[in-house]
KOLDOFI-612526 format. One line per 8 residues: number of its first residue (from 1); for each residue x, y, z of C-alpha. Coordinates in Angstrom, 3 decimals, padded with zeros to 6 digits. Layout:
// residues N
NUM) X Y Z | ...
This chain:
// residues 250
1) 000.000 000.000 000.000 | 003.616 002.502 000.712 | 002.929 003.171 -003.249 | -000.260 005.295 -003.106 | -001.011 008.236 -002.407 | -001.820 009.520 001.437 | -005.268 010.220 -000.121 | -006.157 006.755 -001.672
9) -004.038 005.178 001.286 | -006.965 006.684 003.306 | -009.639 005.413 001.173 | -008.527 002.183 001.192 | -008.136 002.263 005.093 | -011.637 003.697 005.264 | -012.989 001.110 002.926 | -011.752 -001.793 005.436
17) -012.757 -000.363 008.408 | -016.099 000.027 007.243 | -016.758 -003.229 005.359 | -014.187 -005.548 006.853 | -012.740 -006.698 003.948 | -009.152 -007.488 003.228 | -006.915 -004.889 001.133 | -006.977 -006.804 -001.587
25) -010.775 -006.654 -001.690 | -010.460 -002.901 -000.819 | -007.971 -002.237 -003.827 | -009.921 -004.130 -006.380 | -013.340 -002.494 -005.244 | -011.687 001.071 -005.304 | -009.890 000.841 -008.291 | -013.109 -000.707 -010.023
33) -015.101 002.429 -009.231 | -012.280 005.060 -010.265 | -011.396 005.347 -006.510 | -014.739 006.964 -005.693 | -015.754 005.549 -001.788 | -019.493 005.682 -002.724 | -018.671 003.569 -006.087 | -016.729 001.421 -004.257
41) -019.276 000.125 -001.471 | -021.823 -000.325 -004.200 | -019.372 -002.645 -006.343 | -018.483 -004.499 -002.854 | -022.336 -005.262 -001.049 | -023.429 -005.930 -005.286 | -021.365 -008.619 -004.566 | -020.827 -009.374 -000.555
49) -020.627 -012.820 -000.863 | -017.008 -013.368 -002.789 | -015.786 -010.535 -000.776 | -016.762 -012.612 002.131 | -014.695 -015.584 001.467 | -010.916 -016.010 001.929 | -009.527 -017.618 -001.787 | -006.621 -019.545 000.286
57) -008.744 -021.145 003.034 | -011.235 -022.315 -000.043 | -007.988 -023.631 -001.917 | -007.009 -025.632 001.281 | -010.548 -026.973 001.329 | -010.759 -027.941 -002.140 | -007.409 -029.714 -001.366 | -008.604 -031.200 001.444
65) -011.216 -033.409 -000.921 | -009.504 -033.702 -003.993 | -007.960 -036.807 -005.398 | -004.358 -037.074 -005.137 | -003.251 -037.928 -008.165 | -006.308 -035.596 -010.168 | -007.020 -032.163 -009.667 | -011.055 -033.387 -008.698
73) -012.806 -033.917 -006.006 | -014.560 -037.507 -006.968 | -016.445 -039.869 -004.651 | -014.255 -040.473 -001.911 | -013.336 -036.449 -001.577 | -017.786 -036.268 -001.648 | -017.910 -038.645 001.184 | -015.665 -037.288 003.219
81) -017.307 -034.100 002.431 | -020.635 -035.045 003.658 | -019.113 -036.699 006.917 | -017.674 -033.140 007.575 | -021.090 -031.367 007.056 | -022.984 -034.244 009.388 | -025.198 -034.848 006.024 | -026.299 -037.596 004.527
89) -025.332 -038.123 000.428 | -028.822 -038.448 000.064 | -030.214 -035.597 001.793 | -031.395 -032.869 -000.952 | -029.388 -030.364 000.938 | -025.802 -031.651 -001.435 | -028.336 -031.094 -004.611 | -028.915 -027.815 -003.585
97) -024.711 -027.208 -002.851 | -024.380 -028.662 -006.352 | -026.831 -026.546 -007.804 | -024.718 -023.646 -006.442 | -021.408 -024.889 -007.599 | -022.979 -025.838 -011.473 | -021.551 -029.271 -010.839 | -021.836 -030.878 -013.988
105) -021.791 -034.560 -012.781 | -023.214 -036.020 -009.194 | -020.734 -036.737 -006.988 | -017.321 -035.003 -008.690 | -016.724 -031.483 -008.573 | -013.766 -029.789 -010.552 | -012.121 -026.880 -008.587 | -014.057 -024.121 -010.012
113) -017.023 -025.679 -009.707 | -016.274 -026.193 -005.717 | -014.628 -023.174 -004.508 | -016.906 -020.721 -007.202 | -019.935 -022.627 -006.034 | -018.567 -022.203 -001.929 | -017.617 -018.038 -002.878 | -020.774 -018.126 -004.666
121) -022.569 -019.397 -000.829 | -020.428 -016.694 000.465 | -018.762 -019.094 002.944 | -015.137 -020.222 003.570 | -015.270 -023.101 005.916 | -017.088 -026.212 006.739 | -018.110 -024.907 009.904 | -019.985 -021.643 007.638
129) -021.368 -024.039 005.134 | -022.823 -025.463 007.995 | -024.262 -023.152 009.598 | -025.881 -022.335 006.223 | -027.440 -025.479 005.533 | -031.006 -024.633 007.030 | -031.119 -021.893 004.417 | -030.065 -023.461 002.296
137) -032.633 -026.388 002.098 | -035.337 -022.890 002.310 | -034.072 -022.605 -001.135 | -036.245 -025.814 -002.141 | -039.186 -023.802 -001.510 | -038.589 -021.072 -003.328 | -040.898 -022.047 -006.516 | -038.381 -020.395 -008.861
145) -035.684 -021.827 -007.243 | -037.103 -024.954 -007.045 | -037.700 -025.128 -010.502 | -034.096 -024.121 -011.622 | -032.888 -026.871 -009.100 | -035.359 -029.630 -010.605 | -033.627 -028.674 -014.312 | -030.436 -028.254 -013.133
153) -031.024 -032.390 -011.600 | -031.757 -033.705 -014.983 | -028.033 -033.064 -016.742 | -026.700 -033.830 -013.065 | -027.696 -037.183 -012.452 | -027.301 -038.999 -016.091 | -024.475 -041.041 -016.684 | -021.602 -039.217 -018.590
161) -022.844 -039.089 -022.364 | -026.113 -040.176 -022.071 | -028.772 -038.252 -023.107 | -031.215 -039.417 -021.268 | -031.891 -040.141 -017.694 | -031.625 -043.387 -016.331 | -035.341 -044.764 -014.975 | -033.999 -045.814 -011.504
169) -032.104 -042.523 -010.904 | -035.313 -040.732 -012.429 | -037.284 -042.218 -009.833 | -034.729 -041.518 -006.577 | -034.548 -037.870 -007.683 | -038.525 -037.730 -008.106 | -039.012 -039.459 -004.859 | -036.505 -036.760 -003.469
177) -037.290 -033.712 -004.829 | -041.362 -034.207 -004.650 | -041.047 -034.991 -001.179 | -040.116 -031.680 -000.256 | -043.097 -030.443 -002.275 | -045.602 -032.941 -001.064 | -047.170 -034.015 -004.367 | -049.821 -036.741 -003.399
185) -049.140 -039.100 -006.368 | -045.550 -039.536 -006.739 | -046.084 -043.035 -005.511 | -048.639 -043.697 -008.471 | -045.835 -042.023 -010.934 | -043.154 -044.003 -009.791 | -045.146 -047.694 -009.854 | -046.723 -046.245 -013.073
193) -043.395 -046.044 -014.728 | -042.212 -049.388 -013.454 | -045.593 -050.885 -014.727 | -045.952 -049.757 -018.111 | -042.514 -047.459 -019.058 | -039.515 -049.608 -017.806 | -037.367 -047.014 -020.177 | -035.218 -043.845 -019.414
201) -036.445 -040.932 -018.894 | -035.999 -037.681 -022.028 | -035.454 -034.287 -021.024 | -038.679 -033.640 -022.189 | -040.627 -036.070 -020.048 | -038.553 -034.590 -017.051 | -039.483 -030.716 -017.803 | -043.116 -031.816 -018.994
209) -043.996 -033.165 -015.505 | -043.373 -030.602 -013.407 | -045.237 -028.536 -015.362 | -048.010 -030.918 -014.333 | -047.524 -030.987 -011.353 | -047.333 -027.528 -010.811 | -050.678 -026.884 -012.915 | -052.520 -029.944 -012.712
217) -054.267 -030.911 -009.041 | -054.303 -034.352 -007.354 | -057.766 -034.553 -008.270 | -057.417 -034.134 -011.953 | -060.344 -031.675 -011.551 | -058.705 -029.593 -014.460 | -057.273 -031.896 -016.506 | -057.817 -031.147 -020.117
225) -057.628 -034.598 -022.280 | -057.517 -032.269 -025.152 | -054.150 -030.362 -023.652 | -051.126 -030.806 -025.463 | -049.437 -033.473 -022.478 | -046.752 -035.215 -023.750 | -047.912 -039.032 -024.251 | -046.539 -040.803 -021.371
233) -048.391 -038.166 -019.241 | -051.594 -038.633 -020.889 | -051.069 -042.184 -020.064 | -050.106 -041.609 -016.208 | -053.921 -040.238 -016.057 | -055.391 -043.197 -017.808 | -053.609 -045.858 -015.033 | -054.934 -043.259 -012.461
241) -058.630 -044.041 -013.703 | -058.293 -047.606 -014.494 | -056.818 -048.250 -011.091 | -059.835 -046.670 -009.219 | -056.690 -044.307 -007.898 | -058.300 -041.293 -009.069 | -061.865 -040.238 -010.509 | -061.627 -038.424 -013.839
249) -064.773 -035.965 -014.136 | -066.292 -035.745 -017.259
């Protein structure tokens, strides 16, 4: 800092006092705004979160998991990841974390996808993540979050490659993301699909149903027969009303 000026020198002391952030932050957020103060707190709280996190305890974290011979964390690294945040692999809570990495495959995450996704969080620790983790399973019902989380879960659970989604890993994220929203016949949806699908799942059957479920009630009191459902849908409502499950009004 001996190479500024007294007067930035005193901005950027000004700027840490007041926001707690390191000199680094303080130096980037100043010189971003042209070394106006006022400029500089806006470009800092527009984005508190990565000014919140300290890059070299999220590189010791990320080190902590990662394979030793790749630069990835992969199963093992998730594990021991979930032991540390006292959650279960299963629990929706590491689809959320994913979701806010943009992990492109369950259980791996590449380094920017684990300490952008952490900065991203706005936490540097285990202990922070945490400590976030009840607001972070909120998230799930947030209707517009919950719907970017259900997309984001299709191209994050298929197999490398594959285009489409496998029908027992279809049915385990169904199960877990529709418990969380309560809807009454994910039961019938899953056996249904056993029954009479026994095939993967398309992006377009995925997108398609929670479109139903979000417009369509239990009942099927406003369910169109006429509406433009894709088939396998139309075909969910037929083994509703031939299995007595659900009364279709004419």
């Amino acid at each position: 800092m001996h190479k500024l000026g007294r007067g930035s020198r005193d901005k950027v002391q000004q700027f840490m006092t007041i926001t707690g952030a390191s000199e680094k932050v303080a130096l980037q957020a100043l010189k971003a705004s042209d070394w106006h103060l006022e400029g500089a707190f806006d470009f800092f709280y527009s984005q508190p979160q990565i000014s919140l996190t300290n890059s070299r305890h999220l590189e010791d974290l990320y080190n902590r998991y990662k394979e030793p011979d790749v630069d990835m964390i992969m199963v093992e690294g998730v594990s021991q990841f979930c032991t540390d945040l006292q959650v279960d692999p299963q629990d929706i809570v590491m689809l959320v974390i994913s979701w806010h990495m943009k992990a492109a495959t369950m259980c791996e995450f590449t380094r920017q996808e684990f300490i952008g996704g952490l900065q991203s969080i706005g936490v540097d620790s285990i202990e922070k993540l945490r400590e976030k983790l009840p607001s972070l399973r909120a998230e799930i019902k947030d209707d517009h979050k919950f719907r970017e989380i259900y997309n984001f879960a299709f191209a994050w659970a298929r197999e490398k490659g594959q285009k489409s989604l496998g029908l027992e890993t279809a049915l385990g994220m169904w199960q877990l993301l529709f418990a969380e929203r309560h809807w009454p016949l994910i039961d019938h949806w899953c056996q249904f699909l056993q029954v009479r699908h026994n095939k993967a799942i398309s992006r377009d059957t995925w997108s398609q149903l929670l479109e139903f479920v979000k417009t369509i009630d239990p009942q099927l009191s406003n369910y169109d027969e006429e509406g433009a459902w894709p088939y396998l849908i139309d075909e969910f409502v037929e083994y509703l009303t031939e299995n007595g499950f659900v009364q279709l009004r004419k």
